[in-house]
N, CA, C and O atoms as a GROMACS GRO file, in nm:
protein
  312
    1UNK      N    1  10.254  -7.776  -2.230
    1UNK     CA    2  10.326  -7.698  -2.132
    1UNK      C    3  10.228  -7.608  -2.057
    1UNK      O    4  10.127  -7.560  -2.109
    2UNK      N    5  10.267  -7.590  -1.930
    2UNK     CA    6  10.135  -7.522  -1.833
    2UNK      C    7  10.169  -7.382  -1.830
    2UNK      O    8  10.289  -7.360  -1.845
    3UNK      N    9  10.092  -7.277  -1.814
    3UNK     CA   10  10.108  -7.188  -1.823
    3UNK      C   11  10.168  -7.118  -1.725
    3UNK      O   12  10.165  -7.178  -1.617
    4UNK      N   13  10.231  -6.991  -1.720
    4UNK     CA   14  10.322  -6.957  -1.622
    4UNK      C   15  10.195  -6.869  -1.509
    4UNK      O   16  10.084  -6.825  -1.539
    5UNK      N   17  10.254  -6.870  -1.398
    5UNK     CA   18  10.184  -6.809  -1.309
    5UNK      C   19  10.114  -6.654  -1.303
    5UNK      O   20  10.150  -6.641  -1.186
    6UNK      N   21  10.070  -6.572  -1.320
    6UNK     CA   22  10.032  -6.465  -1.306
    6UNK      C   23  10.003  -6.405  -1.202
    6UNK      O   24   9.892  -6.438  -1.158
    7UNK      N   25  10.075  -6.302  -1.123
    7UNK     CA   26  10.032  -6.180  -1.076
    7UNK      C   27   9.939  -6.075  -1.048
    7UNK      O   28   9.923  -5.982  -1.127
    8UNK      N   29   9.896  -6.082  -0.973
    8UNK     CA   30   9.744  -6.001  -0.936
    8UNK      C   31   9.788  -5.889  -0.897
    8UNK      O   32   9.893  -5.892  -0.833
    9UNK      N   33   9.722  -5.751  -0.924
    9UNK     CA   34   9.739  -5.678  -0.786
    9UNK      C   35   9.612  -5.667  -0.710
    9UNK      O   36   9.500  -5.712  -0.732
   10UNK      N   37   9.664  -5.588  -0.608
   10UNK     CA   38   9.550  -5.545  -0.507
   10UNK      C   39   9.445  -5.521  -0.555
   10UNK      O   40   9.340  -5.578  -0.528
   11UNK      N   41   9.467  -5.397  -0.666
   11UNK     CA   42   9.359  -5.309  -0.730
   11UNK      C   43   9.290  -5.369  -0.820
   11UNK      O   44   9.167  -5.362  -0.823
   12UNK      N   45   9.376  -5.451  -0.926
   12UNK     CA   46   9.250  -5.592  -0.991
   12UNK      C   47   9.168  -5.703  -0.878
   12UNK      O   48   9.059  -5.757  -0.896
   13UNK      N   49   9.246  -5.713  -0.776
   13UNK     CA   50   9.178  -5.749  -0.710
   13UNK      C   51   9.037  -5.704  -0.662
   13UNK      O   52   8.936  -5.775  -0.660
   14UNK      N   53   9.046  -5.581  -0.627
   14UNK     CA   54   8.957  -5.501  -0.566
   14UNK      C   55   8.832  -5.472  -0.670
   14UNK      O   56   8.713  -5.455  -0.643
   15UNK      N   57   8.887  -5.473  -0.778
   15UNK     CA   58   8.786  -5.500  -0.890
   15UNK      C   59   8.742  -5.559  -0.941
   15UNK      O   60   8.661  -5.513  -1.021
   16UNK      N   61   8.758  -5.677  -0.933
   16UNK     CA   62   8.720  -5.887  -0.928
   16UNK      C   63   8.570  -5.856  -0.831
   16UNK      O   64   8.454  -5.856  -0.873
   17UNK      N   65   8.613  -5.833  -0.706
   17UNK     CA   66   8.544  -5.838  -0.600
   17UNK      C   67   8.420  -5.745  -0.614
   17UNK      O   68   8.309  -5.778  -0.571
   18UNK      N   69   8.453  -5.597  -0.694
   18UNK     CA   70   8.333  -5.507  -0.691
   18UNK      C   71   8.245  -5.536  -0.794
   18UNK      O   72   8.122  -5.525  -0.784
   19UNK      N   73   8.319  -5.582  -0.918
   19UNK     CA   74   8.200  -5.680  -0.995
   19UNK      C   75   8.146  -5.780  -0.973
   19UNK      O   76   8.035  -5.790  -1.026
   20UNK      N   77   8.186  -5.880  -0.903
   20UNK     CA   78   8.114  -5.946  -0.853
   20UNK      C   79   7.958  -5.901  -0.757
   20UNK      O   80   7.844  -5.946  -0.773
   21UNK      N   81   8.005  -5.803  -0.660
   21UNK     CA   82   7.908  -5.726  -0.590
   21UNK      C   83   7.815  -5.629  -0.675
   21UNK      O   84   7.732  -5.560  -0.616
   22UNK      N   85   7.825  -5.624  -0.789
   22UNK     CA   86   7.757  -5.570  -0.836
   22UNK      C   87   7.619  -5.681  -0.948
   22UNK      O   88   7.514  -5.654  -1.007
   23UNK      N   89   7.690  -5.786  -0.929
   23UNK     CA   90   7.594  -5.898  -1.015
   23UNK      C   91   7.660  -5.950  -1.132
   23UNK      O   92   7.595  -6.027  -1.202
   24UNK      N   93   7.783  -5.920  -1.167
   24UNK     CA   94   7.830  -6.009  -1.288
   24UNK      C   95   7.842  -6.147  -1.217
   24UNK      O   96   7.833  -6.175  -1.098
   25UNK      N   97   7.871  -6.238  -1.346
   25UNK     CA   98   7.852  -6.364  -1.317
   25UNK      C   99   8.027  -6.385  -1.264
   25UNK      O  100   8.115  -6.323  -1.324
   26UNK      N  101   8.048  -6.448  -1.185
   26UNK     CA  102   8.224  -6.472  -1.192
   26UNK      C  103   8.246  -6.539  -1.309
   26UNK      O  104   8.367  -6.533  -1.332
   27UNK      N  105   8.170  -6.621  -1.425
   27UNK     CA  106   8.264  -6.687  -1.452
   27UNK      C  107   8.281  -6.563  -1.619
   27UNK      O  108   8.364  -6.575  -1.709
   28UNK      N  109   8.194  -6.479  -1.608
   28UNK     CA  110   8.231  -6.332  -1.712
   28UNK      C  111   8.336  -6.282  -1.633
   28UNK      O  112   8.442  -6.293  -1.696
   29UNK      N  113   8.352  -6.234  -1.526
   29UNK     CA  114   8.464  -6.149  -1.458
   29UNK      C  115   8.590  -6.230  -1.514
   29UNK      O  116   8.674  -6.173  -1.584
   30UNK      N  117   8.598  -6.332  -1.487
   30UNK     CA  118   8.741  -6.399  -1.502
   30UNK      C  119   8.765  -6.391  -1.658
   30UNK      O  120   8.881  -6.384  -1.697
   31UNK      N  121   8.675  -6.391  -1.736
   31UNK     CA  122   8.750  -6.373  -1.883
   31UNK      C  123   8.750  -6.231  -1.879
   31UNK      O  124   8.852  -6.190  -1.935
   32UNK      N  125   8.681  -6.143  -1.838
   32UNK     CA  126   8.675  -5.991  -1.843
   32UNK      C  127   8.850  -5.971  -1.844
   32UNK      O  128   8.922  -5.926  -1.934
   33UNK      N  129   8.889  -6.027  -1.692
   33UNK     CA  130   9.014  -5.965  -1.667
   33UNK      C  131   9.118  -6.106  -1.664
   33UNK      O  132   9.208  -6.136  -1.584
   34UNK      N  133   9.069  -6.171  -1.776
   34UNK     CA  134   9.156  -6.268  -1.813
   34UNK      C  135   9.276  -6.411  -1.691
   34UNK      O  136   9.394  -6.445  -1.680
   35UNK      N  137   9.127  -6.446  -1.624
   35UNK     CA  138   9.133  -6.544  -1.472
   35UNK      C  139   9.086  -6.660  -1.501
   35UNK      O  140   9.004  -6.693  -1.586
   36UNK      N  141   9.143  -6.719  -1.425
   36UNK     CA  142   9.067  -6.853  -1.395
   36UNK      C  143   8.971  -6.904  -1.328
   36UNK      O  144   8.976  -6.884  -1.206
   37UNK      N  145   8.860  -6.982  -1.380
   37UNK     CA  146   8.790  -6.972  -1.256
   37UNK      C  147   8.836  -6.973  -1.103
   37UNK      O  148   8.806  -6.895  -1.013
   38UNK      N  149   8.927  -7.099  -1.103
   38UNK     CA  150   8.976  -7.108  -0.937
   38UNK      C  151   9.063  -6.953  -0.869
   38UNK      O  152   9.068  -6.907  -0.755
   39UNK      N  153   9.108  -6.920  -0.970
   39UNK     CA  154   9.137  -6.741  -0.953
   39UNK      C  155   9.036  -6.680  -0.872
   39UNK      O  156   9.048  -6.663  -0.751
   40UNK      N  157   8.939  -6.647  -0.937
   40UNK     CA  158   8.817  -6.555  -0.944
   40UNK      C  159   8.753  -6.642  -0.817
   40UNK      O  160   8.749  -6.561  -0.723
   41UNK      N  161   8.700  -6.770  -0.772
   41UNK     CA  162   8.676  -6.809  -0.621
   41UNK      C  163   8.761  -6.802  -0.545
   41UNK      O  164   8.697  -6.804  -0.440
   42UNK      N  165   8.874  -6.793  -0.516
   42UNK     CA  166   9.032  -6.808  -0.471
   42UNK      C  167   9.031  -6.646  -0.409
   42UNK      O  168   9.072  -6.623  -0.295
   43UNK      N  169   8.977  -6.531  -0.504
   43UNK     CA  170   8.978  -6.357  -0.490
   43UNK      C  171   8.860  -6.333  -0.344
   43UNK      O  172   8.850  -6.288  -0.230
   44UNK      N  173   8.778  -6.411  -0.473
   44UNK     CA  174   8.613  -6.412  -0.405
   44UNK      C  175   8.627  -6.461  -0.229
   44UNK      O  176   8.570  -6.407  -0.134
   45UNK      N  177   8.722  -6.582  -0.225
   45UNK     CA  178   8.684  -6.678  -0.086
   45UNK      C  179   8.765  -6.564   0.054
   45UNK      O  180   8.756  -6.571   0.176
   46UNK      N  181   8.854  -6.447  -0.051
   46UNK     CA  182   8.948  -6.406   0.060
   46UNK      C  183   8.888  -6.244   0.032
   46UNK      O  184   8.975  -6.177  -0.023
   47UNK      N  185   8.831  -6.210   0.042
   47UNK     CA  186   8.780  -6.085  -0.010
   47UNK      C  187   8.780  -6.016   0.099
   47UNK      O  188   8.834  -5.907   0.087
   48UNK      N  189   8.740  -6.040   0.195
   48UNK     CA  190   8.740  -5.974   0.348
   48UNK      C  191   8.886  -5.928   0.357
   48UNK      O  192   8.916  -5.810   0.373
   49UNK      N  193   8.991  -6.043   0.344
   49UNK     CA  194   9.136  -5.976   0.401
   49UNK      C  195   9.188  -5.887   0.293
   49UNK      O  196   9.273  -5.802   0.319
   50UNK      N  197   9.124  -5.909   0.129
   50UNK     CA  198   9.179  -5.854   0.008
   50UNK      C  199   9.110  -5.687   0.037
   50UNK      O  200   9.173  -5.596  -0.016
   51UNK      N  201   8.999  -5.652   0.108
   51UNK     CA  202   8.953  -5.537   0.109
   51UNK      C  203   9.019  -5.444   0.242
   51UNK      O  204   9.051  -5.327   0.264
   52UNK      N  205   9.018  -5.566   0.308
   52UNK     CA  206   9.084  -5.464   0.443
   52UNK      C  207   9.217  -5.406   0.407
   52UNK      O  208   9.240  -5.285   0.395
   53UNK      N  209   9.302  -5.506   0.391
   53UNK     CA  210   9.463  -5.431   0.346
   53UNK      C  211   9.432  -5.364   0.263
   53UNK      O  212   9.538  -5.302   0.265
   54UNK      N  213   9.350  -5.293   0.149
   54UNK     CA  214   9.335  -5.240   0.048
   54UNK      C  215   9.349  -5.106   0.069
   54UNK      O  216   9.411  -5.017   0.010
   55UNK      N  217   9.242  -5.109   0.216
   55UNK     CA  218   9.212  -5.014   0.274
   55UNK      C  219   9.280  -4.919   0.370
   55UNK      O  220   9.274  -4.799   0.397
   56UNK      N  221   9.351  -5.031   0.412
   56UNK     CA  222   9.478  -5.013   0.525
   56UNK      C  223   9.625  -4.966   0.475
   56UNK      O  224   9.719  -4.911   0.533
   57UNK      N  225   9.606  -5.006   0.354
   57UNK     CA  226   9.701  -4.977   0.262
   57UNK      C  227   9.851  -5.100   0.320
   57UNK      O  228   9.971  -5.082   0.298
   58UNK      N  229   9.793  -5.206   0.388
   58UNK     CA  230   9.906  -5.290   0.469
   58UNK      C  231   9.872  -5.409   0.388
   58UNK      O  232   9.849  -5.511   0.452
   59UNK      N  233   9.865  -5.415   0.279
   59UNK     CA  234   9.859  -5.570   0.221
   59UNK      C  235   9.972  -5.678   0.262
   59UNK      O  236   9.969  -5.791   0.309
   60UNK      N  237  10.072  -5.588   0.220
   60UNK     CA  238  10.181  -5.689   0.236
   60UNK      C  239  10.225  -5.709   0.393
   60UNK      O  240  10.317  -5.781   0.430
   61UNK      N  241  10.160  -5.648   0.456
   61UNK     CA  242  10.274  -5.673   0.622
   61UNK      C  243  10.144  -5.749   0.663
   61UNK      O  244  10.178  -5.822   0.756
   62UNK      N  245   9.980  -5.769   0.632
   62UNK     CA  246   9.920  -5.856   0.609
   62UNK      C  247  10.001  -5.986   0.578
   62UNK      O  248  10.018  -6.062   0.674
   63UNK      N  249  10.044  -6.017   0.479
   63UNK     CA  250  10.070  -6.151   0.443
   63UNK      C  251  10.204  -6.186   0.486
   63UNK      O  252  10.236  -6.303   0.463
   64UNK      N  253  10.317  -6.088   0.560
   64UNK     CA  254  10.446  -6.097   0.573
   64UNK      C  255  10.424  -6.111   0.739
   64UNK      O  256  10.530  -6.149   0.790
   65UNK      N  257  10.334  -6.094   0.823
   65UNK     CA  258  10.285  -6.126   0.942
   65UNK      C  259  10.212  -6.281   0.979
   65UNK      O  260  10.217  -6.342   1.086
   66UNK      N  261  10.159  -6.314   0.877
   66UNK     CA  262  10.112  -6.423   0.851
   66UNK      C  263  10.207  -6.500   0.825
   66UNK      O  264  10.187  -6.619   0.851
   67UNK      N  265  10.321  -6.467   0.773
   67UNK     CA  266  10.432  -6.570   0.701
   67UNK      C  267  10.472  -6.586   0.833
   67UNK      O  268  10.445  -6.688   0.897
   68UNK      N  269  10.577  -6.430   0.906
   68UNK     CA  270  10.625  -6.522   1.068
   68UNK      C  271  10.553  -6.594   1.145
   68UNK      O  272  10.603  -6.686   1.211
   69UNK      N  273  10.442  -6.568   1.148
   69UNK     CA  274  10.394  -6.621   1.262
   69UNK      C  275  10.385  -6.788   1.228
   69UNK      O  276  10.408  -6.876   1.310
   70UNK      N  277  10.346  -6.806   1.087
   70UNK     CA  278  10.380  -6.967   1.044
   70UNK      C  279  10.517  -7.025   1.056
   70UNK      O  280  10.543  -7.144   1.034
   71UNK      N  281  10.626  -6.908   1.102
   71UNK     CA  282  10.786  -6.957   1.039
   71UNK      C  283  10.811  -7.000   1.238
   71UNK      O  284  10.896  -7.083   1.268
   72UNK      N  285  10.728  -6.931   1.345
   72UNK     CA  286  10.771  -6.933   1.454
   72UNK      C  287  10.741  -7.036   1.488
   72UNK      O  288  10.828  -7.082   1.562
   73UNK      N  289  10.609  -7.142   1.467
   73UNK     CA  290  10.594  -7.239   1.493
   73UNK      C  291  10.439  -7.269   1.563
   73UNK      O  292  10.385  -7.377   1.585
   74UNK      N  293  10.389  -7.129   1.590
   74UNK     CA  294  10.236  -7.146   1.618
   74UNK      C  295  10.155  -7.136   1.525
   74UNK      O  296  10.164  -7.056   1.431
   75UNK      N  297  10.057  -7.226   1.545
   75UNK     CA  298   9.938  -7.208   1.533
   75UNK      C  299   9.871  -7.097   1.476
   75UNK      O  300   9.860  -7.004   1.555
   76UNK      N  301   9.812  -7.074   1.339
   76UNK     CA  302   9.755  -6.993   1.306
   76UNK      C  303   9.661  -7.010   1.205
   76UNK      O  304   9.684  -7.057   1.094
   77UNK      N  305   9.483  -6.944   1.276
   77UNK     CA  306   9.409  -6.982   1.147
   77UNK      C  307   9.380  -6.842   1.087
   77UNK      O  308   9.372  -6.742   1.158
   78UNK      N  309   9.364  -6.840   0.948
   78UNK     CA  310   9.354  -6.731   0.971
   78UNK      C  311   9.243  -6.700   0.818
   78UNK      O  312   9.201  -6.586   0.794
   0.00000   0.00000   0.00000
């Protein structure tokens, strides 16, 4: 049986990312805070948008902006 999905937040997020920047190896980070590798590259590959909303404190209207604009029918890379 596969395991159930897990929940990130921002702030583990944000801390995936600062150990990494600091020289741990990812594949220590992900057992550190109990990830998967594809987790921990998956954090790593989006880190730019995971730091900005962090910052902005707009994570979610980040990803709830991203959702309409996919639901309207354009084009979006993002």
């Amino acid at each position: 049986m596969a395991s159930r999905r897990k929940a990130i937040s921002v702030d583990e997020k944000v801390c995936v990312i600062h150990a990494i920047e600091k020289g741990e190896k990812k594949s220590d980070v992900g057992k550190r805070f109990a990830l998967s590798q594809s987790s921990v590259a998956t954090i790593w590959k989006n880190q730019k948008t995971i730091l900005q909303g962090a910052l902005e404190g707009n994570f979610k209207k980040i990803k709830k902006d991203k959702i309409r604009r996919l639901r309207s029918g354009n084009v979006v890379v993002v």
